[in-house]
N, C-alpha and C positions, 0 to 999 in steps of 0.2 A: 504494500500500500504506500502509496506517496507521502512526503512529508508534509506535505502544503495543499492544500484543499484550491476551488476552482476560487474563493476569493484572494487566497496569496496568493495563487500566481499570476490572475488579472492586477491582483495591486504593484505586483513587481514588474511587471512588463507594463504598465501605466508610469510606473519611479523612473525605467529605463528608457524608456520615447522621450520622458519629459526632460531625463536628465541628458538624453543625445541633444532635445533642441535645444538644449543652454550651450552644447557644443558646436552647434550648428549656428549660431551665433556668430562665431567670428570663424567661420566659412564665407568665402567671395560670393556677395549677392548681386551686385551690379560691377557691370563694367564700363570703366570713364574713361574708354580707345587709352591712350599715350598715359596718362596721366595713375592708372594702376587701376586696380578692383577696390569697391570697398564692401566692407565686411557687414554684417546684421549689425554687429555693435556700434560700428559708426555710422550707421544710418539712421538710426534710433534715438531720437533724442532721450536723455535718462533712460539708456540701454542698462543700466544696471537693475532698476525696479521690476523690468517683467524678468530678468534673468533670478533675482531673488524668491518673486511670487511663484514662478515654476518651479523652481530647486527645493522649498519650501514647499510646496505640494509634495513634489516627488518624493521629497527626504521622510515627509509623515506618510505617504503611502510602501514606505520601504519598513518604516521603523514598524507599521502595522501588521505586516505582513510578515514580518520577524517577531512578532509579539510581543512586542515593547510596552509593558502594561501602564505606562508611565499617561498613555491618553484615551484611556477606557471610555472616558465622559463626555468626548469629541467625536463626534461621526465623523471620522475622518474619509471615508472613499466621500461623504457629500459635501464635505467642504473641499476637497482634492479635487471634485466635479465643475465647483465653482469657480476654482485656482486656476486650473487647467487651460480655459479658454485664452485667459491674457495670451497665453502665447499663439496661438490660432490666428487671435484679434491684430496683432503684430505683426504678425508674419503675413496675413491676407492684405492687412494694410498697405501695406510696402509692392506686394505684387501686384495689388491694383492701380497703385500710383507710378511705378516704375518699368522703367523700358531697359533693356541691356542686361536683360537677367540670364543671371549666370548657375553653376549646381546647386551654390549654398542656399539660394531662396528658394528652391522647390525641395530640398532635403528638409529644408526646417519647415515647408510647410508640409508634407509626408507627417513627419514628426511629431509636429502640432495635433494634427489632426488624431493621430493613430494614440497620443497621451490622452487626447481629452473620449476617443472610442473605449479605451483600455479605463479608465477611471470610471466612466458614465456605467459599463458595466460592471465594475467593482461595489458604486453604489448599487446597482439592481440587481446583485446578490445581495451585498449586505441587508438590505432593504427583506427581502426574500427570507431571509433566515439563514 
């Protein structure tokens, strides 16, 4: 029998999407021809707030998932549901607005998407029982 039931290992692969798009972050998302690529993080103004709000999701859907009794009192996969989007919101922002896209803005938006699929199910187990 496994060690981790269907909600750890949705919460740990929701921790891991979320914690790649904080890597995915300073991946080359536009290209400026001569002048170089620039990254998620320098496009973003206060790129540091959505990389904390994710990492911070991610980090309580890991510590959950590892049973860290330390946040019994916290629904943690529905507040990690709620976390999750900032970076979605981000990342869609940018590739709406932007021209000259390059791997990193569709790996973090991949990313994005697949933290806040992996959480949203995390809550609708926990929810479930």
């Amino acid at each position: 029998m496994s060690r981790f039931g269907a909600l750890e290992r949705t919460e740990i692969l929701a921790a891991v999407m979320g914690g790649l798009w904080c890597g995915a972050l300073f991946l080359p998302w536009f290209s400026t021809g001569a002048d170089g690529n620039l990254t998620g993080a320098n496009m973003i103004d206060s790129s540091w707030l959505p990389l904390v709000i994710v990492a911070v999701a991610a980090g309580l859907l890991l510590l959950d998932a590892i049973s860290v009794d330390a946040f019994r009192s916290l629904p943690i996969p529905a507040v990690s549901t709620f976390l999750m989007p900032i970076g979605l919101f981000y990342t869609a922002l940018f590739l709406i607005a932007g021209d000259g896209l390059m791997y990193g803005a569709w790996t973090a938006l991949g990313l994005s998407a697949a933290a806040v699929v992996f959480s949203a199910m995390a809550w609708i187990i926990d929810r479930r029982g």
